[in-house]
N, C-alpha and C positions, 0 to 999 in steps of 0.2 A: 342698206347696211347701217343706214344713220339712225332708222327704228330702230334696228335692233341694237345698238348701243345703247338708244333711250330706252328700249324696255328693260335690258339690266340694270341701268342706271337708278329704276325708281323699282324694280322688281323686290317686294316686300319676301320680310322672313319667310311668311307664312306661303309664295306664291314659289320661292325658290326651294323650300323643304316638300314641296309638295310635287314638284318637277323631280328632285333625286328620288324620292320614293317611289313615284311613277316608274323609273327608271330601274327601282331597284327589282318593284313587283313585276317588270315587264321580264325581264332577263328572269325569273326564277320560274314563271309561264314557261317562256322557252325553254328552262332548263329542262322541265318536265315533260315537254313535246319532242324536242329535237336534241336529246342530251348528247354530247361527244360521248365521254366514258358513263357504263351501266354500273359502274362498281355501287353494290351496296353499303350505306352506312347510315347512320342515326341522323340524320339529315336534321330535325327540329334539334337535337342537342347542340350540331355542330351550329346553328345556324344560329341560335341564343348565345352561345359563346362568342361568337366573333362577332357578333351584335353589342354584346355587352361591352366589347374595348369600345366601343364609338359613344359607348354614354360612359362609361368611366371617363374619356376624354372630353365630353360636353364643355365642362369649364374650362382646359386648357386652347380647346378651340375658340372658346367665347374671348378670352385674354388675348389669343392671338388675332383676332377679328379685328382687335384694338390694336392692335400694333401696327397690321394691313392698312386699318383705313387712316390711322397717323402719315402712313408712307405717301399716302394717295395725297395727302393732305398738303403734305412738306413740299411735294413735286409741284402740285397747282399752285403754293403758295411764291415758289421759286422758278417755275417752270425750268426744271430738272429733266434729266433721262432723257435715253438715247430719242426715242418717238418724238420727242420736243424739240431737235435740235434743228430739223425741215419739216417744213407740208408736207404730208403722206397725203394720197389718194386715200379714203378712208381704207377702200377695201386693202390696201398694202398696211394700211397702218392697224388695222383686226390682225391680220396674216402673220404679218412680223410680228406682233405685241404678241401674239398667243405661243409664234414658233417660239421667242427667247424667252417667255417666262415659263415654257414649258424646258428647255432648256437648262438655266436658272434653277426653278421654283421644284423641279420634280426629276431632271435627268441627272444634274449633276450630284445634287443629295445622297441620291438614289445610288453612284456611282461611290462616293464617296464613303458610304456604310457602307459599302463591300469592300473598303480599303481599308479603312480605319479599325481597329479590332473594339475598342470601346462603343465607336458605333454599330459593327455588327452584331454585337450582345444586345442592343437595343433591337436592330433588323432580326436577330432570328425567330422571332415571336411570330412575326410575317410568314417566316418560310418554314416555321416548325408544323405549318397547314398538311395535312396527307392527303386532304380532300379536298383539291380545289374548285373552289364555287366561287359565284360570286358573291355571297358572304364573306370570302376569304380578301376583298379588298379592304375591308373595313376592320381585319385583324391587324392595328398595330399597338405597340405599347404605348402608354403618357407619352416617356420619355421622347418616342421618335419621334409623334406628334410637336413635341415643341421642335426640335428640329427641321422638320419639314416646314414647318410656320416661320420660323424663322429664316428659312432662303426662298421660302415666297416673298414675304417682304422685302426681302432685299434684291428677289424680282423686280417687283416692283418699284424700289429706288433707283434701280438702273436702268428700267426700261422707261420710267415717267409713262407709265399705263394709267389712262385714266381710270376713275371708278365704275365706270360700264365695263369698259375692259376687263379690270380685273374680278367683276364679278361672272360675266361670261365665262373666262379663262377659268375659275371654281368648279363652276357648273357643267363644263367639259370636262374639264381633268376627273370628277366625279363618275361620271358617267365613261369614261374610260376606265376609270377603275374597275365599276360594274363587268363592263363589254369585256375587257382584257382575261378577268378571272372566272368569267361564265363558262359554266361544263356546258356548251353548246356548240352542233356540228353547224357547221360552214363548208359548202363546195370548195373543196381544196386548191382549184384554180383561181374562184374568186380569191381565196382566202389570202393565196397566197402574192396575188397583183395590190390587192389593198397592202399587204404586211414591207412593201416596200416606201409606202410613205406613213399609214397611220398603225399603230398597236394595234395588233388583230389576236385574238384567243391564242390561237394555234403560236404565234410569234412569240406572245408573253410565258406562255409551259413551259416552254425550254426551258427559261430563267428561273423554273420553280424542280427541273429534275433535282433529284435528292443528293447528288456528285458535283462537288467540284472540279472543275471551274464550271462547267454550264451554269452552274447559279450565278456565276460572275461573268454574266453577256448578257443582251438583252434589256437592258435597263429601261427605254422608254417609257410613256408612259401616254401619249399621246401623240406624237409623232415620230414614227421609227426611224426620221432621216437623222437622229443623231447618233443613234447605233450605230450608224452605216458612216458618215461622218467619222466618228472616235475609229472606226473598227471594230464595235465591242458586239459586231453582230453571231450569232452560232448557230446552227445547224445543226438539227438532228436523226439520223436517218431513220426512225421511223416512229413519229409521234406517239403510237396506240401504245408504245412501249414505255414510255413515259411512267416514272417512278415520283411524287411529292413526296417532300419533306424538305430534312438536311440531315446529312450524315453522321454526325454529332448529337442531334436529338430524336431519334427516330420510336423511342419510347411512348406509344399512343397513350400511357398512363401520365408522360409528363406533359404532354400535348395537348391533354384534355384537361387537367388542373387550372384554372384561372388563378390559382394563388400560386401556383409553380411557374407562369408563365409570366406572371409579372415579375416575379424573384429570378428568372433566366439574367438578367442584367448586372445582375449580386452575383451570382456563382464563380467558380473557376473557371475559365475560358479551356476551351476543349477546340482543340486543334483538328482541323480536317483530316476524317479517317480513309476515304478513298478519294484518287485524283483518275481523270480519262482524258488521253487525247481528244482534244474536240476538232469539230471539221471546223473551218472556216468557209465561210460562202467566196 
């Protein structure tokens, strides 16, 4: 476990973007071998478009990189954060820095845009997806993007994660985004014994049907025990049926626009049109 803190630790740009690409090309192989849904669509369109928020966002990640590694910085300089306050066996001290900054850094955010209505005008961009792939992880607006960065860091200031840590913690949370929004089948018994500790495909869709509130469950992002934790977990009786989008944008003319989809966050807020009893597990 000690390697592999020191291989994040020194892991260069170019050894880390080259790992999520791998990542990203592997899941789009599968998508094509072992897809869940056959629905047809413009696959290179949609795939450019939600490519393109991750470079539109390139500089606000790169600004926020700075701000990550300032945190890492303050904590070693003070020895701050929870992981610092005793000795952790390393492998407890990986375990727990990855549960609470996934916690932190991605669940709570995550929960938070589905509360707050200014932040969900930023989140609908995410979910105005009809086609989810794993493309569709990489669909968010600037705006959220700084958001998101900014309660990573402040992950980070509360856990005093070192710099290996939290460059691993990236590198997963990534590759969960991949894994989570891949059109790819999984044996439903596997699927479903994983989905009670980590984010599994099938777990994450729910949170992408097109009705309220199933879009407001499900929120992980790497470890499902905090769904389960909050209670914000849901069920749905029959996945194939499964509808993407949101019910307020369901317009595939505004869905496909990139200059309409960055301007979702300007507009009038448009209040949920259909609500469904959801099951609870």
């Amino acid at each position: 476990m000690n390697e592999l803190i020191q291989f994040f630790t020194n892991i260069s740009t170019g050894m880390r973007s080259s790992l999520i690409l791998c990542g990203l090309f592997l899941f789009l192989l599968l998508e094509s071998g072992i897809p869940f849904s056959r629905k047809a669509y413009n696959k290179v369109r949609h795939g450019v478009l939600n490519i393109t928020f991750t470079i539109i966002t390139l500089i606000v990640n790169l600004i926020g990189a700075f701000g990550i590694l300032a945190a890492v910085r303050f904590n070693e300089a003070n020895n701050t954060g929870l992981l610092n306050i005793i000795d952790l066996p390393i492998w407890i001290y990986v375990l727990v820095g990855l549960a609470l900054m996934d916690l932190i850094g991605a669940w709570l955010i995550h929960w938070l845009e589905h509360k707050i209505r200014w932040m969900w005008k930023l989140h609908i961009i995410h979910h105005s997806d009809q086609n989810v792939d794993v493309t569709t992880g990489l669909r968010h607006h600037p705006g959220e993007n700084i958001l998101r960065l900014t309660f990573t860091t402040l992950a980070v200031l509360i856990t005093g994660a070192s710099f290996g840590l939290v460059m691993m913690y990236q590198t997963i949370s990534v590759f969960f985004a991949h894994l989570s929004h891949a059109n790819i089948y999984l044996p439903r018994l596997f699927e479903r014994v994983l989905s009670y500790v980590i984010v599994t495909p099938n777990f994450h869709k729910v949170h992408h049907h097109y009705v309220q509130p199933f879009t407001d469950s499900n929120y992980g992002n790497i470890f499902s025990i905090w769904d389960y934790c909050f209670g914000t977990v849901t069920k749905f009786d029959d996945i194939d049926d499964l509808i993407y989008g949101v019910d307020t944008h369901m317009d595939p003319d505004e869905n496909s626009s990139l200059t309409n989809l960055l301007l979702i966050p300007f507009q009038p807020y448009r209040p949920p049109i259909n609500k469904k009893i959801i099951e609870k597990p």
